[in-house]
Jmol script that loads the backbone (N, CA, C; Angstrom):
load data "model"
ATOM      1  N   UNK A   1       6.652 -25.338  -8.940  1.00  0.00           N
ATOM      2  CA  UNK A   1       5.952 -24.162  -8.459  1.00  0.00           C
ATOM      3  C   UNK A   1       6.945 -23.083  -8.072  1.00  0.00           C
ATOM      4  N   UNK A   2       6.611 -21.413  -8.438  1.00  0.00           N
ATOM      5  CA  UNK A   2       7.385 -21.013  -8.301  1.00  0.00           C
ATOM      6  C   UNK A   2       7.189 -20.549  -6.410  1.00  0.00           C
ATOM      7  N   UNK A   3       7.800 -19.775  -5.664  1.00  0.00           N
ATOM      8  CA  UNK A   3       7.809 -18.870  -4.357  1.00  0.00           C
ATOM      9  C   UNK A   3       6.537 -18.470  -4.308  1.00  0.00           C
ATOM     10  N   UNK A   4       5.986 -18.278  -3.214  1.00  0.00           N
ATOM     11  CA  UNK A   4       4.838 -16.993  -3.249  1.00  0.00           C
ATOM     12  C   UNK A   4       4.938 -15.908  -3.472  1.00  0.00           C
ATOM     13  N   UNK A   5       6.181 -15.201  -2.832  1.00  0.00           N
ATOM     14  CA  UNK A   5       6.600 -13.809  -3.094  1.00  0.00           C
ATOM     15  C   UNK A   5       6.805 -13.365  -4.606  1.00  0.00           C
ATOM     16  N   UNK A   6       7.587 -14.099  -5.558  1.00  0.00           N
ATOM     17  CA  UNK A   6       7.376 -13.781  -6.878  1.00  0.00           C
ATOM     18  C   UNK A   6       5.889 -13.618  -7.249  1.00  0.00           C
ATOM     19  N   UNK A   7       4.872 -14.931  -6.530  1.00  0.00           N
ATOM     20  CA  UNK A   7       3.557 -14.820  -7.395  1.00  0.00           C
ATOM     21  C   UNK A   7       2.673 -13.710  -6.806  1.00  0.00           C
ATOM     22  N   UNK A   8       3.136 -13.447  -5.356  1.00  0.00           N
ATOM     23  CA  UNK A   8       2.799 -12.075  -4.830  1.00  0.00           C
ATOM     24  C   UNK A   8       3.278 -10.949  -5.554  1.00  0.00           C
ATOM     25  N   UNK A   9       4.157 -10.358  -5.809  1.00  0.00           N
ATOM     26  CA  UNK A   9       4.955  -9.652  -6.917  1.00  0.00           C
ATOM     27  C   UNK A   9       3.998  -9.214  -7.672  1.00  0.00           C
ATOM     28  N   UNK A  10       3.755 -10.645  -8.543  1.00  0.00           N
ATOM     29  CA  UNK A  10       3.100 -10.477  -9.675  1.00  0.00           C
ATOM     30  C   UNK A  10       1.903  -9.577  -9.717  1.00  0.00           C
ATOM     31  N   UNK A  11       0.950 -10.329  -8.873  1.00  0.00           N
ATOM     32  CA  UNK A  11      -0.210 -10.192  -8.653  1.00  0.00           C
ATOM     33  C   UNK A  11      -0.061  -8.232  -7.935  1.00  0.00           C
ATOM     34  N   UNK A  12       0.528  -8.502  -7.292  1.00  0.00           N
ATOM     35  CA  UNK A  12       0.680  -6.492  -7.245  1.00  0.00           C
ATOM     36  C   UNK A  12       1.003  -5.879  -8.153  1.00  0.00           C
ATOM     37  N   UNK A  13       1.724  -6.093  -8.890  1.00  0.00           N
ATOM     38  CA  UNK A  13       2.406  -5.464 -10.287  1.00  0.00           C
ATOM     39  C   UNK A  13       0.675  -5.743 -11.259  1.00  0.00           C
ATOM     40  N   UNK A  14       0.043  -6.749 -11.211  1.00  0.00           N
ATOM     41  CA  UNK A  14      -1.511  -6.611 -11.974  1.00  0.00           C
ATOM     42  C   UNK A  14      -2.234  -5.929 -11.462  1.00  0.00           C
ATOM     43  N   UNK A  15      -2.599  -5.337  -9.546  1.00  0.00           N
ATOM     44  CA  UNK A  15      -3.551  -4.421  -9.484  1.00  0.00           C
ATOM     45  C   UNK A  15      -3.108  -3.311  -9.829  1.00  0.00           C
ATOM     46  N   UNK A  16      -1.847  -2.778  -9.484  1.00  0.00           N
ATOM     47  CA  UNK A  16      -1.320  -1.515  -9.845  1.00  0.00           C
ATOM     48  C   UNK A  16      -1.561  -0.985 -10.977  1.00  0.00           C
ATOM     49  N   UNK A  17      -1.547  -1.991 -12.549  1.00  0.00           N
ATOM     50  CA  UNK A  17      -1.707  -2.116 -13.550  1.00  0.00           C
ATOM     51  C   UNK A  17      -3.171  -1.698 -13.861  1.00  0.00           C
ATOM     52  N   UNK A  18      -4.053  -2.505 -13.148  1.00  0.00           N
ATOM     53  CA  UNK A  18      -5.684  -2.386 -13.046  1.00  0.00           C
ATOM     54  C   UNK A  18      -6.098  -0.661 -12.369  1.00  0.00           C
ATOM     55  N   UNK A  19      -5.282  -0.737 -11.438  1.00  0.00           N
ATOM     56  CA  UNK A  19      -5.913   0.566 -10.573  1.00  0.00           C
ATOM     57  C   UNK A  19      -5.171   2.069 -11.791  1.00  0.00           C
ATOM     58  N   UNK A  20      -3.923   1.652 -12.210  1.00  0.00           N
ATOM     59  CA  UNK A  20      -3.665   2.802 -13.253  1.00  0.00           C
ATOM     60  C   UNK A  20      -4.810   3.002 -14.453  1.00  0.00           C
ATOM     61  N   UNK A  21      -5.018   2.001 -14.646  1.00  0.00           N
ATOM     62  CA  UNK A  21      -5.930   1.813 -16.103  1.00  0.00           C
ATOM     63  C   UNK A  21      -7.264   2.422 -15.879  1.00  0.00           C
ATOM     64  N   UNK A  22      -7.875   2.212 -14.195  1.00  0.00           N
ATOM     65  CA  UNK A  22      -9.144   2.780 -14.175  1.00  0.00           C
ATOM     66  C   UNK A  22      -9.678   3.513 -14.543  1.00  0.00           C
ATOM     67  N   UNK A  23     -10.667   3.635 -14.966  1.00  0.00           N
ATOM     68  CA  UNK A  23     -11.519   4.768 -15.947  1.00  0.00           C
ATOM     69  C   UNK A  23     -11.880   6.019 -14.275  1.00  0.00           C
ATOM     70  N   UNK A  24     -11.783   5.234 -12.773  1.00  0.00           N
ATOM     71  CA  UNK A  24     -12.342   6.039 -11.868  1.00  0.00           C
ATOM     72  C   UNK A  24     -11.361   7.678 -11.315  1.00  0.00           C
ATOM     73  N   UNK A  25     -12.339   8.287 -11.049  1.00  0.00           N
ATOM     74  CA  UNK A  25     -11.840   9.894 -11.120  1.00  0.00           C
ATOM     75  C   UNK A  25     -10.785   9.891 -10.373  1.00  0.00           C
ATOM     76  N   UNK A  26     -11.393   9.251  -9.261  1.00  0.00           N
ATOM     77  CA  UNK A  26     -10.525   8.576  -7.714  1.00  0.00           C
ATOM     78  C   UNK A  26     -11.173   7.786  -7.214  1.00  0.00           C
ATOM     79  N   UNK A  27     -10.464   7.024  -6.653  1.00  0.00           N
ATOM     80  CA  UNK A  27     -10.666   5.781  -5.630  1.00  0.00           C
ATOM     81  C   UNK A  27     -10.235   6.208  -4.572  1.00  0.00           C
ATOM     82  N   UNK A  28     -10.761   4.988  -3.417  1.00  0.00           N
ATOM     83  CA  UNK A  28     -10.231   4.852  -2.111  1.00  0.00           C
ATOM     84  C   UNK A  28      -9.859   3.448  -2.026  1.00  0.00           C
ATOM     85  N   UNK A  29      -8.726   3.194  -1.119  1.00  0.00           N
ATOM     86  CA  UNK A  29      -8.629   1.937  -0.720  1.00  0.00           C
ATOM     87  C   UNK A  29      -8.341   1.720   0.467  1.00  0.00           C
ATOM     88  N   UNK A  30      -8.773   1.397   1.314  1.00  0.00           N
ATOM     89  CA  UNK A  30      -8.474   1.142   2.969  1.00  0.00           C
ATOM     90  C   UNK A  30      -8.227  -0.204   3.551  1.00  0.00           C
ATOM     91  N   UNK A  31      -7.613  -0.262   4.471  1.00  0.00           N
ATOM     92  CA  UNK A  31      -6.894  -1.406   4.606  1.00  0.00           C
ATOM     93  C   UNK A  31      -7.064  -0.708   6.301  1.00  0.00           C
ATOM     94  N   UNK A  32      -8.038  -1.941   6.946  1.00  0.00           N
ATOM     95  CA  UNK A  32      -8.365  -1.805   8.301  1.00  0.00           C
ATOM     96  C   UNK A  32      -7.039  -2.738   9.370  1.00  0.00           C
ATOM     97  N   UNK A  33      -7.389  -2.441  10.838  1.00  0.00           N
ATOM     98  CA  UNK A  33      -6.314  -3.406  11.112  1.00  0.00           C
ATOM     99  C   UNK A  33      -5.030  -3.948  11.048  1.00  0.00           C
ATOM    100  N   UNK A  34      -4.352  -2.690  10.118  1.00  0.00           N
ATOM    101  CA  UNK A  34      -3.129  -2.934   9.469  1.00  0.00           C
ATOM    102  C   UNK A  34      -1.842  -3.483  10.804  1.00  0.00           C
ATOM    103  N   UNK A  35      -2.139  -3.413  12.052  1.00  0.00           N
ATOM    104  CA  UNK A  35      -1.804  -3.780  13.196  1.00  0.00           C
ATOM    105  C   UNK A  35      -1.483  -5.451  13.087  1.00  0.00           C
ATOM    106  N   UNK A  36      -2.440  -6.191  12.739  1.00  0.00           N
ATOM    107  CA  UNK A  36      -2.560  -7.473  12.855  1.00  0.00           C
ATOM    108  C   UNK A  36      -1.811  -8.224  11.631  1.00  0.00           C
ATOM    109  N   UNK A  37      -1.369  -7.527  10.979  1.00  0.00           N
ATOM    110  CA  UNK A  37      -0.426  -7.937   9.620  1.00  0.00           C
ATOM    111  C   UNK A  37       0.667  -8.313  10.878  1.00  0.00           C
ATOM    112  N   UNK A  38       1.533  -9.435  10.321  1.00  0.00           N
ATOM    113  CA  UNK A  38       2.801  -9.916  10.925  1.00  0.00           C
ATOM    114  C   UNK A  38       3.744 -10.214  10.120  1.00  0.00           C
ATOM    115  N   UNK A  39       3.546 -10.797   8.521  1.00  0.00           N
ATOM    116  CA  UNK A  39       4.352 -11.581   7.958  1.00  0.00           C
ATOM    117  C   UNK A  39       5.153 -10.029   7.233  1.00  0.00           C
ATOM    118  N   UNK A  40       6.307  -9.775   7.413  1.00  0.00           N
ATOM    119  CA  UNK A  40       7.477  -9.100   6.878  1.00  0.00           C
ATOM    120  C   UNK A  40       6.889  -9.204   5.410  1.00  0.00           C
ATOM    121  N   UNK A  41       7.036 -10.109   5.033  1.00  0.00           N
ATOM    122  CA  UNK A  41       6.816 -10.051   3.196  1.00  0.00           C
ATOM    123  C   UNK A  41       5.774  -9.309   2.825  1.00  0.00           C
ATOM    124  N   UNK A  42       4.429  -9.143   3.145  1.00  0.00           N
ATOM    125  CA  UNK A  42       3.337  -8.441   3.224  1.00  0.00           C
ATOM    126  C   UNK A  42       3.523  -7.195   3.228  1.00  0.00           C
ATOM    127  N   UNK A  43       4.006  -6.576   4.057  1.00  0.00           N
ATOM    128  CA  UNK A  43       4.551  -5.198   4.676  1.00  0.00           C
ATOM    129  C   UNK A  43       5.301  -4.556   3.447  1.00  0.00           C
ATOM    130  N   UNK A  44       6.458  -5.620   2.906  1.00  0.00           N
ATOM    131  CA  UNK A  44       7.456  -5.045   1.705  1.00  0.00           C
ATOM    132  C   UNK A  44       6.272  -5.069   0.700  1.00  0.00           C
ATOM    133  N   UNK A  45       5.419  -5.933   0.508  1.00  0.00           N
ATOM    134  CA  UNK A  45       4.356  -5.448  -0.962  1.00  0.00           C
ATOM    135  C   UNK A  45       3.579  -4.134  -0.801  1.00  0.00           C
ATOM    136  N   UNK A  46       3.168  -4.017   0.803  1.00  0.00           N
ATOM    137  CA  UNK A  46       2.434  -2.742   0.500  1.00  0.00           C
ATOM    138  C   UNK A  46       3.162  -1.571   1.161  1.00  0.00           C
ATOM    139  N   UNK A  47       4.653  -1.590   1.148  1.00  0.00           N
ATOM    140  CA  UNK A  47       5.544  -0.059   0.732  1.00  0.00           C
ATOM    141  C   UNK A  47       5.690  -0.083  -0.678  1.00  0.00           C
ATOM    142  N   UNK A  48       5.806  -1.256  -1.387  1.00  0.00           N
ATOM    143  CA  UNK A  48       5.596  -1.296  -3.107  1.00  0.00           C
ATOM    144  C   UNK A  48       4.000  -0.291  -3.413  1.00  0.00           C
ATOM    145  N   UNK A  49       2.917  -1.209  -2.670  1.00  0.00           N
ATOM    146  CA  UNK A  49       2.238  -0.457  -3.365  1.00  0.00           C
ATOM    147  C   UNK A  49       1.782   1.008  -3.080  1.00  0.00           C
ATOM    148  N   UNK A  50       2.313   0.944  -1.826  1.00  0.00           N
ATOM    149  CA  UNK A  50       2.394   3.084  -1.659  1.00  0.00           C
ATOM    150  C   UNK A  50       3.331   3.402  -2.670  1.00  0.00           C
ATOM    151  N   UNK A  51       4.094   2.788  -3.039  1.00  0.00           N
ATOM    152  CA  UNK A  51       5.237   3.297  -3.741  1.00  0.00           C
ATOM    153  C   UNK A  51       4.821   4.232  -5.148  1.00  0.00           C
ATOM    154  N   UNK A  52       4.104   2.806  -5.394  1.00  0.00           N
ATOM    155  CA  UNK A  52       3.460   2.925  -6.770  1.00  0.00           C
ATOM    156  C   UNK A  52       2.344   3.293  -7.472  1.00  0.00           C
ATOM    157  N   UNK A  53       1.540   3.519  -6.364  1.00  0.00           N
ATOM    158  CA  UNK A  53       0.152   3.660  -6.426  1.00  0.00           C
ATOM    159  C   UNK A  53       0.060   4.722  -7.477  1.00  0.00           C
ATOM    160  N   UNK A  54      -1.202   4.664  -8.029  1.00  0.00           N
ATOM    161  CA  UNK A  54      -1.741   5.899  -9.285  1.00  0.00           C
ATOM    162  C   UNK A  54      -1.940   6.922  -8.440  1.00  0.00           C
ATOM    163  N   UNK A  55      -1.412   8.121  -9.093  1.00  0.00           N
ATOM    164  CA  UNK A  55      -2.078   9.394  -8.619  1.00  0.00           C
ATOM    165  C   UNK A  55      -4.098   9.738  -7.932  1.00  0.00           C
ATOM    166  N   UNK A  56      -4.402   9.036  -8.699  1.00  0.00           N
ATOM    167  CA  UNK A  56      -5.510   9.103  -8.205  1.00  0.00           C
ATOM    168  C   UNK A  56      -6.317   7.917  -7.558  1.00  0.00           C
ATOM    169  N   UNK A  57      -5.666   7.400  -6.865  1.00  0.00           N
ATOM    170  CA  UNK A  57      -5.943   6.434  -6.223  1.00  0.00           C
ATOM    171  C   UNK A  57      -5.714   7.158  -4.347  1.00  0.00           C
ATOM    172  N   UNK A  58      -6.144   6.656  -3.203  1.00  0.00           N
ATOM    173  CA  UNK A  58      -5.570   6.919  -2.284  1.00  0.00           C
ATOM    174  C   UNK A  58      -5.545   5.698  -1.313  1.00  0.00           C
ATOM    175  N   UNK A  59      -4.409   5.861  -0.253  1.00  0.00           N
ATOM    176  CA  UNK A  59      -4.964   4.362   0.545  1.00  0.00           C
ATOM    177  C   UNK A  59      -4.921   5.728   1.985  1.00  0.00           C
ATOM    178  N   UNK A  60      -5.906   4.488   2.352  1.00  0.00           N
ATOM    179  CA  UNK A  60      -6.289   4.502   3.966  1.00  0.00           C
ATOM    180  C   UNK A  60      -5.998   3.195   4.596  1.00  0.00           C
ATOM    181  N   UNK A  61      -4.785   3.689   5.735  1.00  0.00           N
ATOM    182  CA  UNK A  61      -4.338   3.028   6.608  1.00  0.00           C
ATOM    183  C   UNK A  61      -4.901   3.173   7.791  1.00  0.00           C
ATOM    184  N   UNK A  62      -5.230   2.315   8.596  1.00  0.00           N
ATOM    185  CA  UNK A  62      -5.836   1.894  10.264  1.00  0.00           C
ATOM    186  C   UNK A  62      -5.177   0.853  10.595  1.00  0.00           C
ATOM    187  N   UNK A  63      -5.092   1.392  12.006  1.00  0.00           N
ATOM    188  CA  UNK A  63      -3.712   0.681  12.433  1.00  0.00           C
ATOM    189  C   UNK A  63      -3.878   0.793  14.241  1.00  0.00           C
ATOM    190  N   UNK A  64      -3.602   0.630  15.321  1.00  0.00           N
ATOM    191  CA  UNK A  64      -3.220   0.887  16.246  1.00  0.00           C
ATOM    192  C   UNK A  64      -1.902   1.093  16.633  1.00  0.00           C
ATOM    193  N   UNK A  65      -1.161   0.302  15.666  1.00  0.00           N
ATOM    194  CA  UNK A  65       0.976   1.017  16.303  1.00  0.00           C
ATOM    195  C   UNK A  65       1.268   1.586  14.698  1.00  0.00           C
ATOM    196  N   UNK A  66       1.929   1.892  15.076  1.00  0.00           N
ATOM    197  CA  UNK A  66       2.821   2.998  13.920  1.00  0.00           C
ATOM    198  C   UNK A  66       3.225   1.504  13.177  1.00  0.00           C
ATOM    199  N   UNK A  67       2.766   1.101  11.480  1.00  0.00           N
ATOM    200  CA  UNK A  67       3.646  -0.248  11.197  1.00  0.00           C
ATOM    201  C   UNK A  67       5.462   0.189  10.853  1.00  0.00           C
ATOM    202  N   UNK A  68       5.947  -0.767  10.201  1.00  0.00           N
ATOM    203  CA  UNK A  68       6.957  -0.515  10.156  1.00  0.00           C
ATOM    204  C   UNK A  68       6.929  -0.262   8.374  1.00  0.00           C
ATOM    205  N   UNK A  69       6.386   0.584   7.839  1.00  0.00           N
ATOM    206  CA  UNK A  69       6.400   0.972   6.876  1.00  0.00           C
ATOM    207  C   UNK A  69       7.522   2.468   6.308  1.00  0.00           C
ATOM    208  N   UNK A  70       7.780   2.717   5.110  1.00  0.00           N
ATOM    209  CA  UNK A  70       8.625   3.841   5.080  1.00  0.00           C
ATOM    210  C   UNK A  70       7.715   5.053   4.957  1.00  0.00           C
ATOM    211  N   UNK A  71       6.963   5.206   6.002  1.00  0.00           N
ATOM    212  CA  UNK A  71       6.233   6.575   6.075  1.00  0.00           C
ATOM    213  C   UNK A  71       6.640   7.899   6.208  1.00  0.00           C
ATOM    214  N   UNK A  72       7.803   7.686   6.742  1.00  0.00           N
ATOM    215  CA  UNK A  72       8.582   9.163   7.049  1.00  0.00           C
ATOM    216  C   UNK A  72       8.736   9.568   5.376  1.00  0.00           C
ATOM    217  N   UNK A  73       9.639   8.704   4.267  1.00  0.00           N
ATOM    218  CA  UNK A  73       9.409   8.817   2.951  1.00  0.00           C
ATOM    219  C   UNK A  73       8.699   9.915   2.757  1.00  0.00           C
ATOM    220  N   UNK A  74       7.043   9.408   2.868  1.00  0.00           N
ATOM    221  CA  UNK A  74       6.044  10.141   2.044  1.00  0.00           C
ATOM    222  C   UNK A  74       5.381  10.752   3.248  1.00  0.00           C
ATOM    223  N   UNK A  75       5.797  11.406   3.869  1.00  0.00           N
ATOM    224  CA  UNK A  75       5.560  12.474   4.614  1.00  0.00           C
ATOM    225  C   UNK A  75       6.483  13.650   4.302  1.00  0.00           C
ATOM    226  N   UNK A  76       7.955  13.088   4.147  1.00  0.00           N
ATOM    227  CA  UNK A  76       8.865  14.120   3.224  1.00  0.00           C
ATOM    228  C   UNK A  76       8.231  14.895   1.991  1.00  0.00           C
ATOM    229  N   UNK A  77       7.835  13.756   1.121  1.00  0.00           N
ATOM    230  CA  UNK A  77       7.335  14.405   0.017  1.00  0.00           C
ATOM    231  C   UNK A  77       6.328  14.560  -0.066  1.00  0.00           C
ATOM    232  N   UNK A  78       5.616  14.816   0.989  1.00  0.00           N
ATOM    233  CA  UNK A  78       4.216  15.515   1.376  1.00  0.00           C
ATOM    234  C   UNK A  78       3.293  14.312   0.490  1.00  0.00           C
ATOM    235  N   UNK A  79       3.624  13.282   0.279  1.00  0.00           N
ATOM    236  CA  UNK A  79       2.567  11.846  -0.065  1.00  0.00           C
ATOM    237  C   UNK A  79       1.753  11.312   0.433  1.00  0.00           C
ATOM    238  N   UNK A  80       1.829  11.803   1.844  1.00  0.00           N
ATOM    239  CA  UNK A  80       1.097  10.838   3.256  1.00  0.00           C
ATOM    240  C   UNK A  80       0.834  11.924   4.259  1.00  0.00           C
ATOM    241  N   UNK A  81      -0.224  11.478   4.606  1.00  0.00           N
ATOM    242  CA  UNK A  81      -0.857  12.969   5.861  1.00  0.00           C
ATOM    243  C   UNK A  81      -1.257  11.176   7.555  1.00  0.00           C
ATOM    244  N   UNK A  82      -0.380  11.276   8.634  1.00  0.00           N
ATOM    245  CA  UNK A  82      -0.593  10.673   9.469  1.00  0.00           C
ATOM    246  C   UNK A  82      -1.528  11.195  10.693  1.00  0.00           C
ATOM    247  N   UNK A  83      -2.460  10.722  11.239  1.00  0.00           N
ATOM    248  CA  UNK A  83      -3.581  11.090  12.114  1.00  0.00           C
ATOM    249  C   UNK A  83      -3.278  10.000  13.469  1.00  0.00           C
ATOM    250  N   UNK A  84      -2.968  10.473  14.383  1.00  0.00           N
ATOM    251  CA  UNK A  84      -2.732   9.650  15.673  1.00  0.00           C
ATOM    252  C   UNK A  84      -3.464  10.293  16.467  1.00  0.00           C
ATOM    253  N   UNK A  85      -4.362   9.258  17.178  1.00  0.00           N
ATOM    254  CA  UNK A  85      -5.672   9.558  17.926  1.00  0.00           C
ATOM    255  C   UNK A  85      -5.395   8.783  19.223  1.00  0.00           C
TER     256      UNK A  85
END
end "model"
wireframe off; spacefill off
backbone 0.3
color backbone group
């Protein structure tokens, strides 16, 4: 058997694949709770998939602490709009 993280890999490298291919105008994808994530490895797949995401795709993050994601990144390049309430 191989790691999880490779088969995690994978499996992101197939939605990315799926969400490019979509026939949809735009999507949303939200991801509640992003607070309660702990495992480090998790975190590195989804700065991959901000990374990578289709243009017309968007994610929505909820969260209560700032995660430790590279948000400053895509706030530079005007990629990411942050809302602290």
């Amino acid at each position: 058997m191989g790691d999880g993280r490779s088969g995690a890999s994978r499996a992101l490298a197939e939605l990315i694949n799926a969400l490019a291919e979509s026939e949809a105008a735009h999507g949303v994808i939200v991801l509640d709770d992003l607070h309660r994530v702990q495992e480090a490895a998790l975190l590195v797949l989804l700065d991959t998939l901000i990374e990578r995401l289709p243009a017309q795709w968007t994610l929505v993050l909820s969260t209560r602490v700032a995660p430790p994601l590279a948000l400053a990144r895509w706030l530079i390049a005007v990629a990411a709009l942050v809302v602290l309430i």
